[in-house]
C-alpha positions, 0 to 999 in steps of 0.5 A: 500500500506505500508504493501504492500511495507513492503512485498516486501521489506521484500520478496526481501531480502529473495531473497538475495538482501540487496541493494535497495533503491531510486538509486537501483531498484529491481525486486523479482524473479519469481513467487513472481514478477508475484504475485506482479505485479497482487496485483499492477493492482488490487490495481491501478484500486480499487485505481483510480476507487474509486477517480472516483466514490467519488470524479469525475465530471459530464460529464454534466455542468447541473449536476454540483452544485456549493455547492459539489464543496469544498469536490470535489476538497479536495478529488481529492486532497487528491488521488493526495498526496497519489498518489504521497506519494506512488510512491515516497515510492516505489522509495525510497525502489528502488520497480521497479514495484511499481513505474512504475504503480504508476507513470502511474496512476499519469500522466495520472491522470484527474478530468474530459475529458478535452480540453483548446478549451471547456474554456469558454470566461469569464475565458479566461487565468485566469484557470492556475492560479486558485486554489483548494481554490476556493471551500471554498467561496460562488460562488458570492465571486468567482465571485469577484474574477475572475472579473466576472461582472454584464454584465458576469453574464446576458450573462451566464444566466442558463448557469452559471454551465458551467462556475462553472464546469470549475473552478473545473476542473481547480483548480484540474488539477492545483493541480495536475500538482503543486504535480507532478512537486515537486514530480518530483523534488524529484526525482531528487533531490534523483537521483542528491545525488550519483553524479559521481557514478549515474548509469543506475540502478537509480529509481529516475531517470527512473522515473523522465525521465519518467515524462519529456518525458510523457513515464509512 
């Protein structure tokens, strides 16, 4: 995607547009905006398909083993930095609609189908505060720390992978609302630098916006 954005910037000042960046967003001029546009959508869906395949979650609690946990969740980790890292490039060199798929991807991004309603009873309002650091201790360190207790672990039973899988789900999704919110603060802390003279042509804040309104 850096040599990607290095062609587009590169292709738009041929086109005669020397001005770009984080509070002037550009389109290249066709046919080189559709050529563009397509590479986007080949690269979003190799990019986000691959998290899926490496680094997802079985849909099935039985499926899931508490071990593969740690490298799970430092993959999904690693897709949300460089998500992030790439959206706020393209904002930055004002790439319009590298930004806008980027954006996309982030905020619809999920480790696994998720429902609050499916959060089991011993977890009950200790999942927003739970972290990608779980999945570096042994599970009985977990359970330590969760406050999980003897009569827990006798009502869980064989059904203790429920619980496990959850926990990952959790730390994932915490991380990644954790990222986007600091990249949205970037956002709009670029947006906020031009003061009076913020315009409608600001990519900062077309996305930023786009974030709070659950628009991308």
């Amino acid at each position: 995607m850096y040599s990607l954005g290095n062609w587009w910037a590169q292709r738009l000042e041929e086109q005669g547009v020397l001005r770009h960046g984080s509070n002037e967003m550009e389109l290249l001029r066709p046919p080189l905006q559709g050529a563009y546009e397509e590479t986007l959508s080949d690269f979003v869906s190799g990019w986000d398909s691959a998290r899926r395949v490496l680094a997802g979650f079985p849909d099935r609690s039985d499926k899931f083993e508490w071990w593969n946990a740690k490298n799970r969740l430092k993959l999904n980790a690693v897709h949300v930095n460089q998500t992030c890292l790439m959206l706020l490039r393209a904002v930055a060199r004002g790439d319009q609609a590298g930004a806008e798929w980027l954006a996309d991807v982030i905020s619809k991004w999920s480790p696994a189908a998720w429902s609050y309603d499916q959060e089991p009873f011993e977890v009950r309002l200790k999942s927003n505060f739970i972290t990608i650091e779980m999945g570096n201790h042994e599970w009985m360190t977990v359970e330590q720390l969760l406050g999980l207790d003897v009569e827990d672990r006798q009502f869980l039973g064989n059904n203790i992978s429920v619980v496990q899988r959850h926990i990952c789900l959790s730390a994932a999704r915490n991380y990644w609302r954790d990222v986007r919110l600091l990249s949205l603060e970037i956002l709009l802390s670029w947006a906020a630098s031009e003061g009076s003279q913020l315009g409608e042509r600001s990519l900062a804040l077309h996305i930023a916006t786009g974030f709070l309104a659950g628009r991308n």
